[in-house]
N, C-alpha and C positions, 0 to 999 in steps of 0.2 A: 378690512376696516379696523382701526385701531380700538384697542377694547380699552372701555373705564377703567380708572383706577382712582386710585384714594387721593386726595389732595396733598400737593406734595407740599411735607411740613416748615420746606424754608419760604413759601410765598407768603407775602406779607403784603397785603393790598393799600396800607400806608405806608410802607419803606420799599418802592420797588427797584431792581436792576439800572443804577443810573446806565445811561446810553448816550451818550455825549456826540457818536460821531455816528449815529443813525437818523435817517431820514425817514418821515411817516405822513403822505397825504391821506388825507381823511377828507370823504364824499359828505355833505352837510355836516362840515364841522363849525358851523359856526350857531347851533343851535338844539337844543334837545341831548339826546343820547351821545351826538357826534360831539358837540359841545365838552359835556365830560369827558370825553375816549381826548380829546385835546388838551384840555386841563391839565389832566393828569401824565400823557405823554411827555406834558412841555416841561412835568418837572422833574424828568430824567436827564434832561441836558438836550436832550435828541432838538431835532431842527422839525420840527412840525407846519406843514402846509394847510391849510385850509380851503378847503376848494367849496364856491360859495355864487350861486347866480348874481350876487349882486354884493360891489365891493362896503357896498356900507355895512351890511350884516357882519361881514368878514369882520370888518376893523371895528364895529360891535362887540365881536367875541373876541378880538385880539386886547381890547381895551379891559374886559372882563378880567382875561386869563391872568393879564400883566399885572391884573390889583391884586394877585393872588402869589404868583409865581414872579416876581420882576424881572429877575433875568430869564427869561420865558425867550427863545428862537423863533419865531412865528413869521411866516408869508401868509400869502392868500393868493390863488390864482382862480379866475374867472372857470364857473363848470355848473354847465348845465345838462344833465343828465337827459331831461325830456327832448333835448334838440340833439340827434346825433350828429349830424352833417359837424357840426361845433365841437365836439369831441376831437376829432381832429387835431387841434393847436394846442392840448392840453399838454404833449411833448414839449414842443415851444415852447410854454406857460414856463415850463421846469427846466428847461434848459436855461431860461433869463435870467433865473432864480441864480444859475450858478451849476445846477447838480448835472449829472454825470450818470448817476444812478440813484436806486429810488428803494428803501429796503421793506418798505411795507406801501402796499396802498390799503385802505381799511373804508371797504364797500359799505356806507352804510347810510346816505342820503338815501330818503324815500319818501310818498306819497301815498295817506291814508285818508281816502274820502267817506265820509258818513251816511250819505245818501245819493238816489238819482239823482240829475241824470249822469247817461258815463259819459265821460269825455275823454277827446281825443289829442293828441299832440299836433303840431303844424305838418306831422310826418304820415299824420293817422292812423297811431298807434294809440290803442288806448291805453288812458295817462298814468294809470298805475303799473299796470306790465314795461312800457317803455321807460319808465324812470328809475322803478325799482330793480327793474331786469336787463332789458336791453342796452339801458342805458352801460352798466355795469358791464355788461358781458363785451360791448366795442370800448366802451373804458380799457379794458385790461387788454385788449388787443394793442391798441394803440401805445400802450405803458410796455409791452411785451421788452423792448428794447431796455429801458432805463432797471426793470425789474431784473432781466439778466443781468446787468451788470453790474447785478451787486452779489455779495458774494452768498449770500442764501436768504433771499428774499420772500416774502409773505405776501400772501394776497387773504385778509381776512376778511369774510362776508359775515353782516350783520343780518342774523338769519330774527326769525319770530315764534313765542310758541302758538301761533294762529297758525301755521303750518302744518302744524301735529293732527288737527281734524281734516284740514283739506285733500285733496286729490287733482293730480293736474290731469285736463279738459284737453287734451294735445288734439282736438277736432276744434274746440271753441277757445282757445286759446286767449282772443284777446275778446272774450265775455261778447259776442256779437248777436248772441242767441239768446243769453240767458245773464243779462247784466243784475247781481246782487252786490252791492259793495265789498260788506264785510267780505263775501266770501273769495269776490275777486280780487279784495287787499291778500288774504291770506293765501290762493295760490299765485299771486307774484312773489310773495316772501319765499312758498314754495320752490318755486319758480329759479328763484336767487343760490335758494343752499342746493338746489338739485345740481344747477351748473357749477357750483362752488366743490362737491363731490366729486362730480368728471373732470371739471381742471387738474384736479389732482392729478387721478389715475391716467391723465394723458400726461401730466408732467412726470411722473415716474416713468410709465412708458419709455419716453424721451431722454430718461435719466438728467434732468434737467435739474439744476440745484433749485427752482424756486419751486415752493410748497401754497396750497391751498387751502384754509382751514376755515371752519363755519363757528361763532360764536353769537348767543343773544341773550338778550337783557334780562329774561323772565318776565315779570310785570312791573312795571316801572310808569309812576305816574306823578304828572307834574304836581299835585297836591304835596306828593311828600319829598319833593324837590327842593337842595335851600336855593333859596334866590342868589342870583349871579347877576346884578343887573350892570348893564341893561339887557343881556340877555332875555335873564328870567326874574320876574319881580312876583314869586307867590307872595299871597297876604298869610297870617298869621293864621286868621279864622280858617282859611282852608287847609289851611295844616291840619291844624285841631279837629276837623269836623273830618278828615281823611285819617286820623290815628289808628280807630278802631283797623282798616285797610292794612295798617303797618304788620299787623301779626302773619299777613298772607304776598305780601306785595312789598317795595321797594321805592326810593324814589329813582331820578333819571342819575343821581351822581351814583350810586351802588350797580344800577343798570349798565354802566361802564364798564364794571369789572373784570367780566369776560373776555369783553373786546381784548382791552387792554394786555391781560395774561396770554392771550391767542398773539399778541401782536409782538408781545416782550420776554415771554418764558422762554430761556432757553431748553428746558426740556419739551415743546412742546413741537407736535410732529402734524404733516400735512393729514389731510383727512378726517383731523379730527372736529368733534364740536365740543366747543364749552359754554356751560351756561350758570345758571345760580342752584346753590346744596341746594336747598329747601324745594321741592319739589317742580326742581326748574322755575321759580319763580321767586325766588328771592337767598341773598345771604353769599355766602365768598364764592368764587368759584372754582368750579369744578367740571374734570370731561364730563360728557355726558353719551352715554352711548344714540345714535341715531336713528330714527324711527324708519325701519324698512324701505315705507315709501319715500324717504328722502334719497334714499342712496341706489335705488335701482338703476342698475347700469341699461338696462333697457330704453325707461322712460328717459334716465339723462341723453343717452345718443341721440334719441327721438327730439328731444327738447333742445338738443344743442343745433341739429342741424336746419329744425324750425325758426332757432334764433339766428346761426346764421344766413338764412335765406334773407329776413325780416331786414337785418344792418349789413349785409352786402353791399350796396349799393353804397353804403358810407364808409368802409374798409379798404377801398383799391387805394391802392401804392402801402398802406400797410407794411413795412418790411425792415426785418424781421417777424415773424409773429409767435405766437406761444405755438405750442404743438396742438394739431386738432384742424385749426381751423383752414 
């Protein structure tokens, strides 16, 4: 596993790497964290996708970025994560588009419920593992082809630090026993940078050029968020009364910042995770070495061949695929 190091002194998270002739879908980028990781993409030059359940949200955030960035590159194609069978045409989606190949997809659409009860998808998975996880993990099966063919491609998962107390349940896997939200949000995030670790080390295996790396936000909350509307419309007063917050936390445009350097640094290598200086939770970023239980090769294999038992059924004719599955 790649070890921390110091932040390297030429990154500058307001002047980044323009990237003119790279391509970057991004899983709910039309809102929140994916929202910024877009933004900020588009104004590289790069061709930026948005991939968005519902095309109004999409041209939402395309309408935003574009008040920002004008000459801003932006699609949007139809992606819904909780329905796998649907996954499926998300090649399609990119091939209509034009591309060929695809140099980042940047996993980071997900579902955070507050309370009972738990719910399940039309597939009967329940709805935070299958959106935050499975959904992702036949995601990237299915992209396997377009991400070859580009010439050293990224798969960056938006990982959580709710993952750092969790422990994944690989008996109870989808909470059927023992449904707590928080704690079932935080190992699906687990859940997400576990497989995000083993893509890796099967893509080296495989000596494959494309890389897997895990990047998150720290604490990022919409209070100290600026407003992007129609995206996002915070009031003033919630600023203000979220200030004190600032000294430990971040809003969702800084919460970017990881992603973003995980998706466009070129020094930056599979395996790794980046998150924010300050105690993982806020300020530029920086690798960050990963917490044991994230990277155990044990649990990954177990977890991987779980997952794909789970999305089999929505994977045949697949082909090409990553290594692994």
């Amino acid at each position: 596993m790649p070890k921390p190091t110091p932040a390297e002194p030429h990154w500058n998270v307001n002047a980044l790497p323009p990237a003119p002739n790279r391509s970057f879908l991004i899983t709910g980028g039309n809102a929140g964290i994916g929202y910024f990781v877009a933004e900020q993409l588009a104004a590289t030059g790069a061709l930026v996708i948005l991939g968005s359940r519902t095309a109004r949200k999409a041209e939402a955030a395309t309408t935003a970025i574009r008040a920002r960035v004008p000459q801003a590159r932006l699609r949007h194609i139809p992606l819904d994560l909780a329905d796998l069978a649907s996954l499926e045409s998300a090649p399609r989606h990119l091939a209509d588009l034009g591309l060929n190949h695809l140099d980042a997809l940047i996993a980071n659409a997900g579902v955070a419920l507050d309370a009972p009860p738990r719910r399940e998808t039309n597939d009967g998975h329940e709805l935070m593992l299958a959106t935050n996880h499975l959904g992702h993990f036949a995601l990237t099966h299915w992209l396997a082809p377009l991400l070859t063919a580009a010439p050293a491609a990224r798969v960056v998962t938006v990982g959580s630090f709710a993952a750092r107390s969790e422990r994944l349940d690989l008996s109870d896997l989808q909470s059927t026993r023992d449904y707590r939200p928080k704690r079932t949000y935080g190992r699906s995030k687990l859940a997400q940078m576990s497989f995000a670790f083993e893509l890796d080390r099967r893509l080296r295996a495989a000596s494959s050029p494309v890389r897997s790396l895990v990047a998150h936000p720290g604490g990022a909350l919409d209070a100290l968020t600026p407003p992007r509307p129609p995206v996002h419309t915070g009031s003033t007063a919630a600023r203000v009364r979220a200030l004190p917050a600032a000294a430990m936390v971040q809003g969702k445009d800084h919460g970017a910042w990881p992603i973003v350097r995980a998706a466009l640094d070129p020094a930056a290598e599979g395996g790794q995770m980046w998150g924010p200086r300050m105690f993982g939770l806020r300020g530029a970023p920086v690798l960050e070495q990963p917490r044991p239980h994230m990277t155990d090769p044990g649990t990954a294999a177990r977890l991987w061949e779980a997952s794909l038992t789970l999305t089999c059924p929505y994977l045949i004719g697949a082909q090409p695929n990553m290594p692994g599955w």
